[in-house]
Structures are given as structure tokens and as C-alpha cells.
C-alpha positions in Angstrom: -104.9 137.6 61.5 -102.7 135.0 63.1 -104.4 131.6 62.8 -103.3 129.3 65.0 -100.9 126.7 63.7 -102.2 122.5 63.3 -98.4 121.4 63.3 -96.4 120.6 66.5 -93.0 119.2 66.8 -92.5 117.2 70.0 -89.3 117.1 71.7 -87.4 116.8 75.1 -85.9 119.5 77.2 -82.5 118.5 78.0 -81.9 121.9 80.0 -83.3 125.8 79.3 -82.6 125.8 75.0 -81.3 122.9 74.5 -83.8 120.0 73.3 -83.7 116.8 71.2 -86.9 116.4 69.0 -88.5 113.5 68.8 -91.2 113.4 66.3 -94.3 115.8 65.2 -97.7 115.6 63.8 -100.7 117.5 63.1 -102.8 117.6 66.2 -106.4 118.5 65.9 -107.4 117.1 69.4 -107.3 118.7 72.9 -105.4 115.8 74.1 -102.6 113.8 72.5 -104.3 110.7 73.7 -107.1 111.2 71.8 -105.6 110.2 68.3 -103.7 107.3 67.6 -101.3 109.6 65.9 -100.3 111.6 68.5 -100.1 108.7 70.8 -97.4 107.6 69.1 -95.9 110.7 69.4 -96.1 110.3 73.3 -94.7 106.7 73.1 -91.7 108.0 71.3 -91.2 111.0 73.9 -90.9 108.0 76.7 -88.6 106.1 74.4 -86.3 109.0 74.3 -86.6 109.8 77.6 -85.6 106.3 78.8 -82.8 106.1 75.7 -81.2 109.8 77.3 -81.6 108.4 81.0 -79.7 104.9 80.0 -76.6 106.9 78.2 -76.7 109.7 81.0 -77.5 112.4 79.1 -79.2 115.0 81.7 -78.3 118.0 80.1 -76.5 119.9 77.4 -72.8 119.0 78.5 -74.2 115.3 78.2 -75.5 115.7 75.0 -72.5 117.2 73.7 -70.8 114.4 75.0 -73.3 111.7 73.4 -73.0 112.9 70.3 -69.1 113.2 70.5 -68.6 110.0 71.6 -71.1 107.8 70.6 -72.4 108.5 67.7 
């Protein structure tokens, strides 16, 4: 019996395979707004999401780059 899994990893798709995770949690709700929990989870996917857009990183060449040169 597979029994569907509670725990979910949240993340960004920076192109097909290639994503940066940003958090996870144990969602027991429909909707991630529903728990203040997940919430946060969506405020740090916007975070990210502005962070990657500000350093130009829109897809895995970028990231490659980021991480080369920035980090």
C-alpha cells in the first residue's frame, strides 16, 4: 500500500531538472495558505524568486554562474 507522503520540499524551477529548494514542511492542508507554516513556506518561494531575478539567474547556465562567481 502506498500511503501518501505528509512531507513536501518546496523549491524553484530554474529550467526542466534544475531547481533551487527553498524550504519544506509537513503539509496537512489543501492549501498552503491555510497554515501559518506553509505560509511561510510561500513567502520564502517569493524571496527566492525576487533574490534569482535581482542576480539574473533565469536558468541553469545562470545558476552555474551564481554559484561560480558569487558565492
Amino acid at each position: 500500500m502506498n500511503a501518501p507522503s505528509w512531507l513536501r520540499l518546496y523549491g524553484l524551477r530554474v529550467e526542466k531538472g534544475v531547481y533551487v529548494i527553498t524550504g519544506g514542511a509537513i503539509k496537512l492542508t489543501h492549501k498552503m495558505e491555510e497554515r501559518a507554516h506553509t505560509m511561510e513556506e510561500l513567502i520564502k518561494l517569493e524571496k527566492g524568486r525576487n533574490f534569482l531575478m535581482k542576480e539574473n539567474v533565469f536558468d541553469g547556465d545562470g545558476l552555474v554562474d551564481f554559484i561560480e562567481f558569487q558565492l
